[in-house]
C-alpha positions in Angstrom: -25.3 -2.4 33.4 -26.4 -0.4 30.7 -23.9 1.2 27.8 -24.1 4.1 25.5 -22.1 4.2 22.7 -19.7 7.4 22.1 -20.4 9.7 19.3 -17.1 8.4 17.1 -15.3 5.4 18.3 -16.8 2.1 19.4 -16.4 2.9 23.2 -19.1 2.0 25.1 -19.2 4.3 28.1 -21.8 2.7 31.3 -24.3 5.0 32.1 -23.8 5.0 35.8 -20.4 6.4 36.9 -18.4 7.6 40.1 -17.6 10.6 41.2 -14.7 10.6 43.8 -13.9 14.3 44.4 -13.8 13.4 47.9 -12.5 10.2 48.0 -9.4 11.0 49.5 -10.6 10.8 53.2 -10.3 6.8 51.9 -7.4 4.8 52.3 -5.5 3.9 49.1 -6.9 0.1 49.9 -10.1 1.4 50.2 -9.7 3.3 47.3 -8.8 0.7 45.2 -11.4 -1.5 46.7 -14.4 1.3 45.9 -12.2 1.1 42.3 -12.5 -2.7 41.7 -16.1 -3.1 42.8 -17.1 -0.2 40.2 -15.3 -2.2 37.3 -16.4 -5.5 38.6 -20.2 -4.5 38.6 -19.8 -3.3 34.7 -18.9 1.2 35.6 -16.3 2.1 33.1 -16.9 5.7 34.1 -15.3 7.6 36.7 -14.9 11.4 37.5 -11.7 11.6 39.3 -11.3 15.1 40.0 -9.5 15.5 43.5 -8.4 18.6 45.3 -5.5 16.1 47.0 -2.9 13.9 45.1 -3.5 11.3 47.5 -5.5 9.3 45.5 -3.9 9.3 41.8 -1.5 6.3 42.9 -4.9 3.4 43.6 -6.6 5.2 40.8 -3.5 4.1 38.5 -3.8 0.3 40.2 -7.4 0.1 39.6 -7.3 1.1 35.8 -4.0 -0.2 35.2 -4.9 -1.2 30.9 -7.6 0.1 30.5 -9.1 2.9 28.2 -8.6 5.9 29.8 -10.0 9.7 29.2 -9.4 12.7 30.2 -11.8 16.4 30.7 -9.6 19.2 31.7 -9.7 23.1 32.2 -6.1 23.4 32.2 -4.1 23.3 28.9 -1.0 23.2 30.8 -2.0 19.5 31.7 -3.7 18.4 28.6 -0.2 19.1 26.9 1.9 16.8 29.5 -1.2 14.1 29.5 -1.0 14.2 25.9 2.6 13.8 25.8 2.4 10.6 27.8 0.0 8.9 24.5 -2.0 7.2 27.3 -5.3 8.9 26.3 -8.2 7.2 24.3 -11.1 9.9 24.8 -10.2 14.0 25.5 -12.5 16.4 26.4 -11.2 20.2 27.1 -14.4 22.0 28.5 -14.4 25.6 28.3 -16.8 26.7 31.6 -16.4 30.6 31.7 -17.4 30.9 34.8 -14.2 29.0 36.3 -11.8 29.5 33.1 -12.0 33.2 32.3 -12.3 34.2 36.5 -9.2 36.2 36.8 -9.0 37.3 32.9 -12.8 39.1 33.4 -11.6 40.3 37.0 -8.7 42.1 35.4 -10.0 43.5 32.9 -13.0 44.9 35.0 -10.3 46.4 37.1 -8.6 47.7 33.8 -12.1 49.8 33.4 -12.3 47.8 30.2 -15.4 45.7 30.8 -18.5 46.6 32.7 -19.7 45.1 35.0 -22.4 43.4 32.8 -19.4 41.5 31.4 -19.4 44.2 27.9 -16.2 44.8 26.8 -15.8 48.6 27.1 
């Protein structure tokens, strides 16, 4: 496997990864199988955005001491992950499209933007 090295820290992050967005329709064994084969063949990466709960609990199994990061929308969570001191790596992406949806769609309704997105 090959590393890259983060911009600050000493953390090197593989360049393959996993996204599991819809790894859910898994069981939690298989889950924490598809987990522990990633780790085992040298992926320290994984995207583990889910639209279901499900599979949090074999996530926490599989990276049980490990470093663990965390890239967020909502600040609501990033304050409670915080809280818990369990992070080594944050990353709070901004992505307008998704975070300012329903602020842009209310002010467009207001009649104080246009519809080119100028604020009126």
């Amino acid at each position: 496997m090959q590393y890259r090295k983060l911009p600050k820290g000493a953390e090197q992050i593989s360049v393959l990864g996993i996204g599991t967005s819809s790894i859910q329709a898994s069981s939690e064994k298989e889950i924490e199988e598809i987990m522990d084969a990633a780790i085992e063949n040298g992926i320290n990466f994984f995207d583990m955005a889910s639209s279901e709960a499900k599979p949090f609990a074999a996530y926490g199994h599989a990276i049980k001491g490990r470093h663990i990061g965390l890239s967020s929308h909502t600040p609501e969570l990033v304050s409670k992950v915080l809280d818990m001191g369990i992070l080594d790596m944050l990353m709070f992406s901004i992505n307008p499209a998704y975070d300012y949806a329903d602020a842009a769609d209310y002010e467009l309704r207001k009649g104080k933007m246009s519809k080119t997105g100028k604020m009126l």
